[in-house]
C-alpha positions as CSV (number, residue, x, y, z in Angstrom):
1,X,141.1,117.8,82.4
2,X,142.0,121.6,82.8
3,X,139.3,124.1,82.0
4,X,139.1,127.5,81.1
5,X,136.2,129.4,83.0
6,X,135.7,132.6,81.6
7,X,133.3,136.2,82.7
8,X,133.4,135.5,86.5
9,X,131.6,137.7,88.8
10,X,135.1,139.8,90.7
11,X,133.3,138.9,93.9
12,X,133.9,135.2,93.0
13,X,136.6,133.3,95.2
14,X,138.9,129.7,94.7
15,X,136.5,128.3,97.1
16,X,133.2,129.6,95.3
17,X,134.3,128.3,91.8
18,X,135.3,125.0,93.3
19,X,132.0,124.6,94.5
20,X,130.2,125.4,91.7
21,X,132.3,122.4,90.0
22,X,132.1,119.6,92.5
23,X,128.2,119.4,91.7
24,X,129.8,117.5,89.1
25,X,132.3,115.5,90.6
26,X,135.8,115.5,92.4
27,X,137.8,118.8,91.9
28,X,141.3,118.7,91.6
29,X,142.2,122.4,91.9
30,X,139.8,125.7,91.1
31,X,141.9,129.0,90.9
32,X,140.6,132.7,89.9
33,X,143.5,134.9,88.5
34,X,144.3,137.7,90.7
35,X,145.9,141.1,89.2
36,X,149.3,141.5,90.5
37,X,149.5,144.7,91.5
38,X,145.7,144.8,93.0
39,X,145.0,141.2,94.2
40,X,141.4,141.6,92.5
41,X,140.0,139.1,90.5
42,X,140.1,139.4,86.8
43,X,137.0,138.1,85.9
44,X,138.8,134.5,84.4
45,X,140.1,131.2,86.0
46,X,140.8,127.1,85.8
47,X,139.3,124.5,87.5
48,X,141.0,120.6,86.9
49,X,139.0,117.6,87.2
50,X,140.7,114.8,87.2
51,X,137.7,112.6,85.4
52,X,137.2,114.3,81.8
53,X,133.1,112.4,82.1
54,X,133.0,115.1,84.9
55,X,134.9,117.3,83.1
56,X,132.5,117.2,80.1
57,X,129.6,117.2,82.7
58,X,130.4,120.5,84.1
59,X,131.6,122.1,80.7
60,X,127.9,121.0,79.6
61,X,125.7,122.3,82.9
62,X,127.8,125.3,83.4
63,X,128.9,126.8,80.4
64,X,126.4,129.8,79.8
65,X,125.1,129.4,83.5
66,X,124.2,133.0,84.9
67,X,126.5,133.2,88.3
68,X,126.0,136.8,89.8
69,X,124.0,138.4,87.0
70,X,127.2,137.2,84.4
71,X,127.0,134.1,81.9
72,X,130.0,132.5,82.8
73,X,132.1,130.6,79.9
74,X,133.5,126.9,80.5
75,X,135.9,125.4,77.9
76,X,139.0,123.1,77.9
77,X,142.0,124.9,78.7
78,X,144.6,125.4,75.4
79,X,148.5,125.4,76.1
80,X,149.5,128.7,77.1
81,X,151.1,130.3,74.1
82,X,154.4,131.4,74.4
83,X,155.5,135.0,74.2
84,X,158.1,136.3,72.0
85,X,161.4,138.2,73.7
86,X,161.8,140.7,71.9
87,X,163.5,139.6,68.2
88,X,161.5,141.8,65.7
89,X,159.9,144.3,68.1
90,X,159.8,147.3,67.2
91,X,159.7,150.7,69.6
């Protein structure tokens, strides 16, 4: 299951998040997303895990946890919505 952690400390690495979730259980991947331009965080990321138990485990012991003076958020990742290319956009 691939979740959506959201209001990260920007002092917060992969490695950091991942531990956080493998109190839980086994963690399949744990990314912060990085600004392009800056390489500093931006305050979201995903961690998968491939048992959803676990998954709903750490959704339910970390959502509204206080990491670094900031509630994080923990939800189940949505499909990334596409973005329209150009069609009715106006300037």
């Amino acid at each position: 299951m691939n979740m959506y952690v959201s209001n990260l400390s920007f002092s917060l690495t992969d490695d950091d998040l991942k531990q956080l979730f493998e109190e839980f259980g086994a963690v399949s991947s744990a990314k912060v997303i990085t600004d392009r331009e800056t390489g500093r965080s931006r305050g979201f990321g995903f961690v998968e895990m491939a048992s959803t138990a676990e998954a709903n485990a750490a959704m339910q012991g970390l959502n509204n946890k206080q990491t670094d003076g900031r509630n994080m958020g923990v939800s189940e990742a949505r499909e990334r919505e596409s973005r329209s290319t150009g069609g009715n956009r106006r300037w």
